[in-house]
Structure formats: structure tokens, C-alpha cells
Biopython code that builds the backbone (N, CA, C, O; Angstrom):
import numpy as np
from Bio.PDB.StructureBuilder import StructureBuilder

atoms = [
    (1, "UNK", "N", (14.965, 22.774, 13.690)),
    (1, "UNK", "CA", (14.157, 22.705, 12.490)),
    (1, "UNK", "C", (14.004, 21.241, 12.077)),
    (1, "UNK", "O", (14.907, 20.405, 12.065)),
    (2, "UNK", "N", (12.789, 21.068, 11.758)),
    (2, "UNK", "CA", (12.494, 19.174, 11.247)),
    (2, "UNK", "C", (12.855, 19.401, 9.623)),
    (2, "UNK", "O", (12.836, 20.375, 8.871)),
    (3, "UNK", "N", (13.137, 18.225, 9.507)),
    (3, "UNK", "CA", (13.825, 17.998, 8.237)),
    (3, "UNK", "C", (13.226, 17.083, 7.380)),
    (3, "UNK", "O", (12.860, 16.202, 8.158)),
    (4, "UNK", "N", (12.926, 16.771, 6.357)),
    (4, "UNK", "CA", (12.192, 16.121, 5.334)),
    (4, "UNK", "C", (12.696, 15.705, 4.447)),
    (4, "UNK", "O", (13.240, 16.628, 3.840)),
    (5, "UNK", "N", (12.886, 14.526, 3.851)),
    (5, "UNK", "CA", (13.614, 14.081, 3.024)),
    (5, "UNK", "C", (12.916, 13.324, 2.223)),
    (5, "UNK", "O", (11.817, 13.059, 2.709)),
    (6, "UNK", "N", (13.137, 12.781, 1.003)),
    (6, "UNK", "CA", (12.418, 11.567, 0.378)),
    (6, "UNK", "C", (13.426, 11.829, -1.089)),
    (6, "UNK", "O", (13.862, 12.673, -1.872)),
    (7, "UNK", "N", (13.375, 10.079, -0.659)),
    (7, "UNK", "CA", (13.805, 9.635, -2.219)),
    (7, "UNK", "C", (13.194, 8.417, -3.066)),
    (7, "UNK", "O", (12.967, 7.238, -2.795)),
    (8, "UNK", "N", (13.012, 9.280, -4.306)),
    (8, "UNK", "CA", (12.422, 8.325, -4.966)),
    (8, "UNK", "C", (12.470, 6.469, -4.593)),
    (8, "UNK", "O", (11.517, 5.790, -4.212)),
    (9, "UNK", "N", (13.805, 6.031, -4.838)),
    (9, "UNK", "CA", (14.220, 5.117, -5.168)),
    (9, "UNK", "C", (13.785, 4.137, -3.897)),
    (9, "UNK", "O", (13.385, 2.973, -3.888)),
    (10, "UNK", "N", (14.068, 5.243, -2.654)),
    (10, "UNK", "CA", (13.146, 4.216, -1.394)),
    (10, "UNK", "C", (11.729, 4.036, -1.463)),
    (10, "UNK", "O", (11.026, 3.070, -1.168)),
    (11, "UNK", "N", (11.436, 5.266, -1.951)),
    (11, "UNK", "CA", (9.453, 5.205, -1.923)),
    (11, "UNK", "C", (9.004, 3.964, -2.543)),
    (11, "UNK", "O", (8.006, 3.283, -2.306)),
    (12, "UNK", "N", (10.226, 3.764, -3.635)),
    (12, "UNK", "CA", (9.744, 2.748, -4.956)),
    (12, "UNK", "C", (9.431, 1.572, -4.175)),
    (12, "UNK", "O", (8.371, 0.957, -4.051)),
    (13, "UNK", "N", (10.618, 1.384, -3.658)),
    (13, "UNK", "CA", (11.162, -0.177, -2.700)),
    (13, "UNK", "C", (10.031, -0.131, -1.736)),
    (13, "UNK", "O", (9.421, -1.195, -1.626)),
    (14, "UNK", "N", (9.542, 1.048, -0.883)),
    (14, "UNK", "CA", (8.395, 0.568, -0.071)),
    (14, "UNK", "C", (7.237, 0.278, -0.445)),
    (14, "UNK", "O", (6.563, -0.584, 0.118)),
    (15, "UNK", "N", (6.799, 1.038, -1.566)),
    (15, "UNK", "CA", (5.477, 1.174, -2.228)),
    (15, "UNK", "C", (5.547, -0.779, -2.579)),
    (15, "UNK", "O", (4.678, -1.573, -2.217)),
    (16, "UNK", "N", (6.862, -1.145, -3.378)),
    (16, "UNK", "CA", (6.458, -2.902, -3.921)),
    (16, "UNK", "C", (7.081, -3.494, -2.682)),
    (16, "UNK", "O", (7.832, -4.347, -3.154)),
    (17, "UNK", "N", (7.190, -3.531, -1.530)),
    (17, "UNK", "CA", (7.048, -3.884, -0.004)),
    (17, "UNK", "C", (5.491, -3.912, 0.220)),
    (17, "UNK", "O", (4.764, -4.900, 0.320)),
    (18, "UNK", "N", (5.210, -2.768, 0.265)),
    (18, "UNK", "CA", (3.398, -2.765, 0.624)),
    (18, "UNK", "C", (2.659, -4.082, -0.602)),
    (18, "UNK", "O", (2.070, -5.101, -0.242)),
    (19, "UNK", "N", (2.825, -3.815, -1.518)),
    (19, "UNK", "CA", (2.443, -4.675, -2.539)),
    (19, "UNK", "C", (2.490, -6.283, -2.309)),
    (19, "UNK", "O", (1.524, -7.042, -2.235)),
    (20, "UNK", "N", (4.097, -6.650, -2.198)),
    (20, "UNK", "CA", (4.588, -7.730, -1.665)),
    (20, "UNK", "C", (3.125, -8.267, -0.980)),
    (20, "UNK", "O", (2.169, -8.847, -1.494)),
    (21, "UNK", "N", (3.403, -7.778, 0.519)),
    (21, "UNK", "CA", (2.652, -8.374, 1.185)),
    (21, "UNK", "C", (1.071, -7.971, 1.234)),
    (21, "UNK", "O", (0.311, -8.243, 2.164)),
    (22, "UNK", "N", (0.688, -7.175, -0.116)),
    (22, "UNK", "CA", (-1.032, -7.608, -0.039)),
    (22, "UNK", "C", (-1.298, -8.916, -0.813)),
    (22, "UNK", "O", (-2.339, -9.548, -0.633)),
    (23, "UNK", "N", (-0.204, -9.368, -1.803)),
    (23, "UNK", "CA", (0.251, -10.085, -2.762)),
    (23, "UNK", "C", (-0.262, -11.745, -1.709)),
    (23, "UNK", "O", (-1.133, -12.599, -1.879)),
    (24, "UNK", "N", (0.628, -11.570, -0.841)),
    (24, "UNK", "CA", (1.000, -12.488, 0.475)),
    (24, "UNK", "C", (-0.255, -12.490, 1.362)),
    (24, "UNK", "O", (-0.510, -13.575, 1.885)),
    (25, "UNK", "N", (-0.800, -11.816, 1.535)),
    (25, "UNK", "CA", (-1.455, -11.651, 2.242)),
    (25, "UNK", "C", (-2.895, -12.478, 1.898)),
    (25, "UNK", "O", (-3.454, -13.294, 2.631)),
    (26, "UNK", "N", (-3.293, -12.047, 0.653)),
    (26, "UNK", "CA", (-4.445, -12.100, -0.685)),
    (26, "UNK", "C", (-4.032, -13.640, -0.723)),
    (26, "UNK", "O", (-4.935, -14.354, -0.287)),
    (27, "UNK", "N", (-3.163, -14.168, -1.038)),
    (27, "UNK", "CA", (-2.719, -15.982, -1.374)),
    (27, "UNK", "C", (-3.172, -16.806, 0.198)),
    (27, "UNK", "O", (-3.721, -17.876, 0.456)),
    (28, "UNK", "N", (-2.540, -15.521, 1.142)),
    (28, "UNK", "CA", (-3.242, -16.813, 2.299)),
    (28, "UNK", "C", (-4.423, -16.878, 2.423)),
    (28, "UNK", "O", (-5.015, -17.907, 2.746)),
    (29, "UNK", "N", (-5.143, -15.399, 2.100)),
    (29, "UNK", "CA", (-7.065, -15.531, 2.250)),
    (29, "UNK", "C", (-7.622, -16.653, 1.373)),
    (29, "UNK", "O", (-8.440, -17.489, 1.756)),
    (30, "UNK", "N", (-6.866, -16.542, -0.355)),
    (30, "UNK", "CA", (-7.556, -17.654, -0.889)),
    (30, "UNK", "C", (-7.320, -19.137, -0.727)),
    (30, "UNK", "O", (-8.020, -20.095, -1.053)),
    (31, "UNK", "N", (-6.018, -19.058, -0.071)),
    (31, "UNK", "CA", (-5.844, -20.546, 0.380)),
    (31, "UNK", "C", (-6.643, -20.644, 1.474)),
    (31, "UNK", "O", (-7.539, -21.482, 1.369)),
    (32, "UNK", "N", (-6.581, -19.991, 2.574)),
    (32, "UNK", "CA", (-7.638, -20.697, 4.066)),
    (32, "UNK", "C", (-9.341, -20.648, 3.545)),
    (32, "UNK", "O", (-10.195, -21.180, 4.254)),
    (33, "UNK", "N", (-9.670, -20.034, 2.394)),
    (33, "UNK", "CA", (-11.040, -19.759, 1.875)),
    (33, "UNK", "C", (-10.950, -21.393, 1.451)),
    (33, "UNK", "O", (-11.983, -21.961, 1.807)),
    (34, "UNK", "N", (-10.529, -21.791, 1.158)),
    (34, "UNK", "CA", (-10.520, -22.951, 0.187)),
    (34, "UNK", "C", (-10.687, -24.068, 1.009)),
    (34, "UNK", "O", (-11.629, -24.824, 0.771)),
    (35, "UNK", "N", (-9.803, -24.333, 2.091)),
    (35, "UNK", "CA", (-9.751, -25.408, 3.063)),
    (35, "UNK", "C", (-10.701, -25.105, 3.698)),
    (35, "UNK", "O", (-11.004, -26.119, 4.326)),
    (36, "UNK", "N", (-11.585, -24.080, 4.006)),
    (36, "UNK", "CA", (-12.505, -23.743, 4.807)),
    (36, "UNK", "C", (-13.975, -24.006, 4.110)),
    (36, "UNK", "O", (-14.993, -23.973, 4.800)),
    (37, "UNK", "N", (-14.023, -24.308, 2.500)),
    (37, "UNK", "CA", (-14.636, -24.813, 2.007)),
    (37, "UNK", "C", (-15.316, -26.292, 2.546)),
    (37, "UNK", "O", (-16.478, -26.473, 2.913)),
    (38, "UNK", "N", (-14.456, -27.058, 2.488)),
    (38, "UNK", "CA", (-14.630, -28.267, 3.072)),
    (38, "UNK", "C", (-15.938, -28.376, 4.390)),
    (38, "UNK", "O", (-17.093, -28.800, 4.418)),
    (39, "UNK", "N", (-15.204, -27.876, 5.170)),
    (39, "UNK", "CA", (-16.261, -27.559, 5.941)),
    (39, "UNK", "C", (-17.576, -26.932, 6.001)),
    (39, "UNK", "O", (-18.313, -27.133, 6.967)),
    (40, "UNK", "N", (-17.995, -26.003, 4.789)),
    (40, "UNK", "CA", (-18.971, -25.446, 4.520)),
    (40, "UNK", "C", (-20.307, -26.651, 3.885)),
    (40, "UNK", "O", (-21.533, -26.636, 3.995)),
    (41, "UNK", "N", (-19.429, -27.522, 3.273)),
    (41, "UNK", "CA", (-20.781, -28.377, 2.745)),
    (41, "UNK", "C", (-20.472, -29.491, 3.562)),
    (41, "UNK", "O", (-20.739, -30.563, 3.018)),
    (42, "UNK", "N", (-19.935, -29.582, 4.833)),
    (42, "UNK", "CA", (-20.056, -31.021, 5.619)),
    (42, "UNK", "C", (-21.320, -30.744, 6.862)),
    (42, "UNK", "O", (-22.348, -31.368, 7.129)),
    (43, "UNK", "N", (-20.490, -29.113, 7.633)),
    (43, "UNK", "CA", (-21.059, -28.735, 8.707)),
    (43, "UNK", "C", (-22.839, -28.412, 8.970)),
    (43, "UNK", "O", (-23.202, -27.900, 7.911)),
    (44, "UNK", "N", (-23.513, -28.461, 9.497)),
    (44, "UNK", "CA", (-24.847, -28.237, 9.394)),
    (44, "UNK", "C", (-25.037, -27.523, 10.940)),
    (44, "UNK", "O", (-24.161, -27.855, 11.738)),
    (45, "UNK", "N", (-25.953, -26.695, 11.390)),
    (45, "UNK", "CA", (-26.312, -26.517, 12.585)),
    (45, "UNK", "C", (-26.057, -24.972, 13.208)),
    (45, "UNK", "O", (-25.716, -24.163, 12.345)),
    (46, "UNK", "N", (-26.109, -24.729, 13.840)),
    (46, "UNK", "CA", (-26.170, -23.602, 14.560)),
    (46, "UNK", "C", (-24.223, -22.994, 14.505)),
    (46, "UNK", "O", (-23.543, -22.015, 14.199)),
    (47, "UNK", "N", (-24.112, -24.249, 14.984)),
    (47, "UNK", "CA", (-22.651, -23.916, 15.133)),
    (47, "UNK", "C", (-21.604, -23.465, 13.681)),
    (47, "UNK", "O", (-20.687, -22.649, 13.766)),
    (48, "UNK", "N", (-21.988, -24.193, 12.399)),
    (48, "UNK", "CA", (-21.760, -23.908, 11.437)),
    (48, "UNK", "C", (-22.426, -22.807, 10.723)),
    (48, "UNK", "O", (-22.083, -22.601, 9.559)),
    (49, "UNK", "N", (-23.194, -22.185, 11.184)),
    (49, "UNK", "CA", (-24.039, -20.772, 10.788)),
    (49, "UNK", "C", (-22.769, -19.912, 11.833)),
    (49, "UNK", "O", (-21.933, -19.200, 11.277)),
    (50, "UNK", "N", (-22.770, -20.039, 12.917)),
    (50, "UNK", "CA", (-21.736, -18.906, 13.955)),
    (50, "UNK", "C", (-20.853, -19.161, 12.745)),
    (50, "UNK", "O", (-20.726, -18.187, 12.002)),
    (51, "UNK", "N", (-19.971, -20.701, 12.261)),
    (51, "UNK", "CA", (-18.592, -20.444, 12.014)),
    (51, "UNK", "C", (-18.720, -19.609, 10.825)),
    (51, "UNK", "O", (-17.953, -18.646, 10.795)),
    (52, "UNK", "N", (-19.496, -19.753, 9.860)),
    (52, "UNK", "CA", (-19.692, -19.120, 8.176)),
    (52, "UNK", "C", (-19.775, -17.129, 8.240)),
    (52, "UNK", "O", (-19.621, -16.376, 7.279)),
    (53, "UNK", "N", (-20.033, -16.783, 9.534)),
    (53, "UNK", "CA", (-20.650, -15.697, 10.069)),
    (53, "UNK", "C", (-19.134, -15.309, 10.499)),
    (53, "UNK", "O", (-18.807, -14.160, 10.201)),
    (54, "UNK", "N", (-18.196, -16.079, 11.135)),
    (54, "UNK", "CA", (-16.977, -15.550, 11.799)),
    (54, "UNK", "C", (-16.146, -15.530, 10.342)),
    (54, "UNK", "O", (-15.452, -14.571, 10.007)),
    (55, "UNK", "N", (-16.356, -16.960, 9.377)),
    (55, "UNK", "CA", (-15.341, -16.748, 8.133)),
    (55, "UNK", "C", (-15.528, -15.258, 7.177)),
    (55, "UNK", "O", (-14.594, -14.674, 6.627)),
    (56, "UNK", "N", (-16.663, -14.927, 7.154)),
    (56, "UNK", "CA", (-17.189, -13.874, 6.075)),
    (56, "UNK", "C", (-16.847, -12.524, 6.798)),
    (56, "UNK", "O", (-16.593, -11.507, 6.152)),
    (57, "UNK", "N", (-16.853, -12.566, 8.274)),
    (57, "UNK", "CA", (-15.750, -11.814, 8.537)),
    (57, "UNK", "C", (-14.835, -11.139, 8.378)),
    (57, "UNK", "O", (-14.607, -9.987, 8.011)),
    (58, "UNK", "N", (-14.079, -12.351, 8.835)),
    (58, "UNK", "CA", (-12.643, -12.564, 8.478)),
    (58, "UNK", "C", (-11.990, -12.485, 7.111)),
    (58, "UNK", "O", (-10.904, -12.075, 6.703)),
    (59, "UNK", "N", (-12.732, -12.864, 6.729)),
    (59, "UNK", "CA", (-12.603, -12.318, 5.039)),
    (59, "UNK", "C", (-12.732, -11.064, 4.523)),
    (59, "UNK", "O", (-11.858, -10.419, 3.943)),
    (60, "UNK", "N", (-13.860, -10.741, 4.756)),
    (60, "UNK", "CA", (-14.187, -9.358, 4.661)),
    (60, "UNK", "C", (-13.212, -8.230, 5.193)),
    (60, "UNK", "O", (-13.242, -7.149, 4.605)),
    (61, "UNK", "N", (-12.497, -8.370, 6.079)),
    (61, "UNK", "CA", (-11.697, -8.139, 7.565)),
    (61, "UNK", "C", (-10.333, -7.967, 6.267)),
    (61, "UNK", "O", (-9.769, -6.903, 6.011)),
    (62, "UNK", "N", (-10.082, -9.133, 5.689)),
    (62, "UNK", "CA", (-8.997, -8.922, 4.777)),
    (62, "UNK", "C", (-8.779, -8.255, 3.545)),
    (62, "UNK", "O", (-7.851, -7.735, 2.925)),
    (63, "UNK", "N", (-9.876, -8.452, 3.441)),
    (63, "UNK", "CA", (-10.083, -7.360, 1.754)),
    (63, "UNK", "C", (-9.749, -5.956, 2.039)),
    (63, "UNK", "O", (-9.015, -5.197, 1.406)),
    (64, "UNK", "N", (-10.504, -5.734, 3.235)),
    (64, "UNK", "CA", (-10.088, -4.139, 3.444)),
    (64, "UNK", "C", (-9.215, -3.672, 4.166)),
    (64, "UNK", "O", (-9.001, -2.512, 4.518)),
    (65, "UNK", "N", (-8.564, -4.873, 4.446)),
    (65, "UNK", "CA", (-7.021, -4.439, 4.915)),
    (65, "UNK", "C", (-6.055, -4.542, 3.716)),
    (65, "UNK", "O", (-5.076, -3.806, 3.585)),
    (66, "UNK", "N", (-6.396, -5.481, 2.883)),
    (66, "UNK", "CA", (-5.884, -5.941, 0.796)),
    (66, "UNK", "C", (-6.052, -4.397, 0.741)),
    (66, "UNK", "O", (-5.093, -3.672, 0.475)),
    (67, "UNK", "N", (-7.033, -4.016, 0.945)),
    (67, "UNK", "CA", (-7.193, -2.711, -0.295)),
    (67, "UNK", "C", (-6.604, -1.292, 0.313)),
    (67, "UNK", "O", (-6.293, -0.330, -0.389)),
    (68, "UNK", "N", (-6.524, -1.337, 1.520)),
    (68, "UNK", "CA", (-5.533, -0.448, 2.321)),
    (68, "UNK", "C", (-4.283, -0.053, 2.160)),
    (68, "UNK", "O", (-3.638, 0.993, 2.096)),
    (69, "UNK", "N", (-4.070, -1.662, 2.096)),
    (69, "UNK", "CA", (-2.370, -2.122, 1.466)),
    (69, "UNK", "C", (-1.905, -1.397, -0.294)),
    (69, "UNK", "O", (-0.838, -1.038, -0.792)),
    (70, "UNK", "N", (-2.880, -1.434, -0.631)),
    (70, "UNK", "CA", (-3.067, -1.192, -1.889)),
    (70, "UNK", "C", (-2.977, 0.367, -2.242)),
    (70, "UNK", "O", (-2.283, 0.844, -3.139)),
    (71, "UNK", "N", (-3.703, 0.978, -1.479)),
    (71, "UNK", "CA", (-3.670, 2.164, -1.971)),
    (71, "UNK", "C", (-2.459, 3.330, -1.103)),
    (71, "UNK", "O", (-2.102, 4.453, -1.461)),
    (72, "UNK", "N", (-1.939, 2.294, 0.480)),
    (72, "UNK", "CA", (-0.894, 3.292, 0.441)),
    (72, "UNK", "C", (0.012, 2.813, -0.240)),
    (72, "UNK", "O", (1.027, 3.501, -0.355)),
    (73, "UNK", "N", (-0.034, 1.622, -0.846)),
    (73, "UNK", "CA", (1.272, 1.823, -1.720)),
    (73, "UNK", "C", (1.015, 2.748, -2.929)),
    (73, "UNK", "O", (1.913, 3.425, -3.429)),
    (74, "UNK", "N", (-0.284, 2.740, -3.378)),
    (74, "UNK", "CA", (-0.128, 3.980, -4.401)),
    (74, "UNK", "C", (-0.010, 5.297, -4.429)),
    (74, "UNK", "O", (0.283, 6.094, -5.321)),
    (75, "UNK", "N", (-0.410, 5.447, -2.798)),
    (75, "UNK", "CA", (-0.239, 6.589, -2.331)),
    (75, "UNK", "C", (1.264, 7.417, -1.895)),
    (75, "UNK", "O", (1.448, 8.623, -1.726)),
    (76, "UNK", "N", (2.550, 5.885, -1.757)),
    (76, "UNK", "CA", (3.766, 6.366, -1.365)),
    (76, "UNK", "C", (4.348, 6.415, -2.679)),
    (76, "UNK", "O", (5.411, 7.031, -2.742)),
    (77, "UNK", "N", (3.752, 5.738, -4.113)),
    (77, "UNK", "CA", (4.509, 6.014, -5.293)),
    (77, "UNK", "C", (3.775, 7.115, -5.996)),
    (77, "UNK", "O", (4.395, 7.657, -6.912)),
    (78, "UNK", "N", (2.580, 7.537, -5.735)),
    (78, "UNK", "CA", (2.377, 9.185, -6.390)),
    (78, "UNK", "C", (3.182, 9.454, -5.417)),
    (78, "UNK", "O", (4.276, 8.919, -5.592)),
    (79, "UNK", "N", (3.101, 10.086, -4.420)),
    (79, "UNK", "CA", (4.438, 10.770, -3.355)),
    (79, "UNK", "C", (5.557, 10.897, -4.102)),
    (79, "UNK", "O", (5.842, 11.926, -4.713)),
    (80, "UNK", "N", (6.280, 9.802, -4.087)),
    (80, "UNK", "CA", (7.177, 9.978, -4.842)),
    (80, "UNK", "C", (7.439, 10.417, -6.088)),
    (80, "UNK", "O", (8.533, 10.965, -6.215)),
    (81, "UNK", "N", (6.493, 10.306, -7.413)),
    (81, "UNK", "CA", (6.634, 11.022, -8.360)),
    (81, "UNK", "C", (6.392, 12.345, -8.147)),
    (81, "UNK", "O", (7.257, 13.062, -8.650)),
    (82, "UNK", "N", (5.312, 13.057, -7.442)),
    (82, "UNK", "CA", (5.579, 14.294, -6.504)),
    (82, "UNK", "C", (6.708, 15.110, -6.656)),
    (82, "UNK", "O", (6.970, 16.096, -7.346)),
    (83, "UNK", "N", (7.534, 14.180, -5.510)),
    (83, "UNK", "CA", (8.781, 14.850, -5.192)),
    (83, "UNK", "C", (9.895, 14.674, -5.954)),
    (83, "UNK", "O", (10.987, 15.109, -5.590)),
    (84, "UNK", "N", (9.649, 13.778, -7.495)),
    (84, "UNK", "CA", (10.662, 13.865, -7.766)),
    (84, "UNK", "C", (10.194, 15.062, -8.791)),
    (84, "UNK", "O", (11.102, 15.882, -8.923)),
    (85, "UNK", "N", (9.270, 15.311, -9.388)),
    (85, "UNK", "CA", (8.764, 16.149, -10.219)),
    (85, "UNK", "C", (9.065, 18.095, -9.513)),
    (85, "UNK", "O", (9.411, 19.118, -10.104)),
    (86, "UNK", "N", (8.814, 17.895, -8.453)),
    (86, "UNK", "CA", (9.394, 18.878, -7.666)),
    (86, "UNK", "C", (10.669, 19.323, -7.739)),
    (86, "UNK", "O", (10.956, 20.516, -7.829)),
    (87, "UNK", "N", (11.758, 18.090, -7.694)),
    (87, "UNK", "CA", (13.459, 18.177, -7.474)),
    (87, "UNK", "C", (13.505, 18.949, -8.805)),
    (87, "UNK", "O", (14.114, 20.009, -8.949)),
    (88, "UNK", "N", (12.827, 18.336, -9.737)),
    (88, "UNK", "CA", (13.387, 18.405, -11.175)),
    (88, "UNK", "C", (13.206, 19.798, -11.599)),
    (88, "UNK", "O", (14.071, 20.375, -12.257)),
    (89, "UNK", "N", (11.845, 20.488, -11.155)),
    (89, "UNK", "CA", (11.297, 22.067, -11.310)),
    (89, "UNK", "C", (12.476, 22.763, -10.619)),
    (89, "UNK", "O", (12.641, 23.930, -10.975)),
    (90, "UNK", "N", (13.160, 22.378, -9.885)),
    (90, "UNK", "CA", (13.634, 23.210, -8.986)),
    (90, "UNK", "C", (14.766, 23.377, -9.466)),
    (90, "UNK", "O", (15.369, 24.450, -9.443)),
    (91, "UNK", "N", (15.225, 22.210, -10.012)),
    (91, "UNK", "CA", (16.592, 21.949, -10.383)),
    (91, "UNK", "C", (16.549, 23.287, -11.757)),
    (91, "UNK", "O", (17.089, 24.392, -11.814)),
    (92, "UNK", "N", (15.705, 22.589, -12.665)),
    (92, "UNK", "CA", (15.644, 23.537, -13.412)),
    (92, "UNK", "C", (15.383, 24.945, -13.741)),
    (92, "UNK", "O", (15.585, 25.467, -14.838)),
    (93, "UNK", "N", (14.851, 25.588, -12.545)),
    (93, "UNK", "CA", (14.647, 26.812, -12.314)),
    (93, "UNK", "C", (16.366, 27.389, -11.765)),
    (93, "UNK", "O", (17.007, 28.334, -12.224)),
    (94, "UNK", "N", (16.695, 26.574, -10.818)),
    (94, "UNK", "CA", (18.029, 26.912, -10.434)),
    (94, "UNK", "C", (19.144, 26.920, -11.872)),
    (94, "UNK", "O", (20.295, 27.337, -11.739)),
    (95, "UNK", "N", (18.658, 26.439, -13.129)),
    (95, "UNK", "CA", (19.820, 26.039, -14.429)),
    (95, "UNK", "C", (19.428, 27.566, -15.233)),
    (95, "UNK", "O", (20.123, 28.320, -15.914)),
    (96, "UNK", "N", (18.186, 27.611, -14.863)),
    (96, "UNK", "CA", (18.227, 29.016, -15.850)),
    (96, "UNK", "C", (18.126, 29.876, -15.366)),
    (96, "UNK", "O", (17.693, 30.762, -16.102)),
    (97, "UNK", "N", (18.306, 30.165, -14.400)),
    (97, "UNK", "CA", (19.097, 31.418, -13.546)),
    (97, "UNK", "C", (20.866, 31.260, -13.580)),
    (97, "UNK", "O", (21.713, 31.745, -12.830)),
    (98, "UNK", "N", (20.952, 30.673, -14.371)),
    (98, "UNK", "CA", (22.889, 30.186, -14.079)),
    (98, "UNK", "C", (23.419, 30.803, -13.455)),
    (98, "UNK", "O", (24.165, 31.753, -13.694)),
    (99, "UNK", "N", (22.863, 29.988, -11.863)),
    (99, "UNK", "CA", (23.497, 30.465, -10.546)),
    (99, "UNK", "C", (23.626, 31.625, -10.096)),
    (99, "UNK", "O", (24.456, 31.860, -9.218)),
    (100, "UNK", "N", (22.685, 32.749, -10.703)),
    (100, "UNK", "CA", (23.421, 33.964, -10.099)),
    (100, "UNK", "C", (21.981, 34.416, -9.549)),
    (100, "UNK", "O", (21.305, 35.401, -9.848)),
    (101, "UNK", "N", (21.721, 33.296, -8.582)),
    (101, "UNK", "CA", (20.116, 33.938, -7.665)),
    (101, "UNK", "C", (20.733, 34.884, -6.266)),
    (101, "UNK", "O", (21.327, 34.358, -5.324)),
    (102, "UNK", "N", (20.498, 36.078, -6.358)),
    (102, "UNK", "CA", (20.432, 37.105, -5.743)),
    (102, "UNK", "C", (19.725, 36.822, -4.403)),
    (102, "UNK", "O", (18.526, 37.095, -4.338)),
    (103, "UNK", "N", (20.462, 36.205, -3.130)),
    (103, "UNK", "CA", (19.154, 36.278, -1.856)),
    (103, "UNK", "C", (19.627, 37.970, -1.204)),
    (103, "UNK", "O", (20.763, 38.442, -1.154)),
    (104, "UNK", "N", (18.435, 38.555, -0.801)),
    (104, "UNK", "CA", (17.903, 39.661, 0.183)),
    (104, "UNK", "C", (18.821, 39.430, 1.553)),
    (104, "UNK", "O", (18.020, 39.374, 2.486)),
    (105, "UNK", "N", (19.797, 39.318, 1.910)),
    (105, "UNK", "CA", (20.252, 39.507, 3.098)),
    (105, "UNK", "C", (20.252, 40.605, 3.619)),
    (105, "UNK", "O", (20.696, 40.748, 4.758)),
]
sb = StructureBuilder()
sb.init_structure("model")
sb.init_model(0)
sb.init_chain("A")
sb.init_seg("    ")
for serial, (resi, resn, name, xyz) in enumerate(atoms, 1):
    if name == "N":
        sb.init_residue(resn, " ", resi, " ")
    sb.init_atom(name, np.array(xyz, "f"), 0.0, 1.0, " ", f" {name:<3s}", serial, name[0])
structure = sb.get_structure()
């Protein structure tokens, strides 16, 4: 039988892990956007049309990996309120039965 587990307290820690690094991630796009500036009002030519075409990309490329990042982390902290909202129904269904649940054997 597979087994399933989850606890809040890890979901938490991964969900601001995922975060972390869109955080990280988002600071290096706007820093290389920036230095890559430079080059946008020096370069002229064919070759600087390819590079502006590969940056917008690449950029683009990051946002929707940013926003990926983003939503499974929101997606592993609803999860987790989920399951803890679950424990808690259960728990409490098990308190007002005070223990005397009858299984069918």
C-alpha cells in the first residue's frame, strides 16, 4: 500500500524555498536587464536586432518560469492548509465520538 503523508510545517518551508528562489531568480533578470541596457543604445545593426530578439526572450523565458515558481508555491501552501484543515475535521470528529467508534469486522 503507498503511503501519503504531509506536514504542514514542511509544505511551509518548501512553499518559502520556491519563493526564495523566484525572489533570486527575479533580482538576477533585473540585474542582467540592466547591464544589457548598455548595449541597447550603443549597438546598431542587424546583429543588435538578433541580440534584442534573443534578450526579450530570455526574459520573457523568465517571467514564466517567475510565475510558475510562484504559483506552485501557492499551490504547496493551499495543499497544506488542505491537509491541515482535514487533520483537524478528523481529529474532531474522532473527539466527539469519545473513542467509542464501532468498526464492522
Amino acid at each position: 500500500m503507498t503511503e501519503t503523508q504531509a506536514e504542514l510545517a514542511v509544505m511551509t518551508r518548501t512553499a518559502a524555498k520556491f519563493d526564495q528562489v523566484n525572489d533570486a531568480l527575479q533580482g538576477t533578470l533585473r540585474g542582467l536587464m540592466s547591464e544589457l541596457s548598455v548595449l541597447q543604445g550603443a549597438w546598431r545593426g542587424l546583429g543588435a536586432e538578433a541580440f534584442e530578439r534573443a534578450r526579450s526572450q530570455y526574459a520573457a523565458d523568465l517571467r514564466r518560469l517567475g510565475g510558475a515558481l510562484a504559483e506552485t508555491a501557492e499551490a504547496i501552501r493551499s495543499a497544506g492548509g488542505g491537509y491541515q484543515a482535514a487533520d483537524a475535521g478528523a481529529a474532531a470528529r474522532m473527539a466527539r465520538s469519545g473513542g467509542s467508534i464501532e468498526l464492522p469486522l
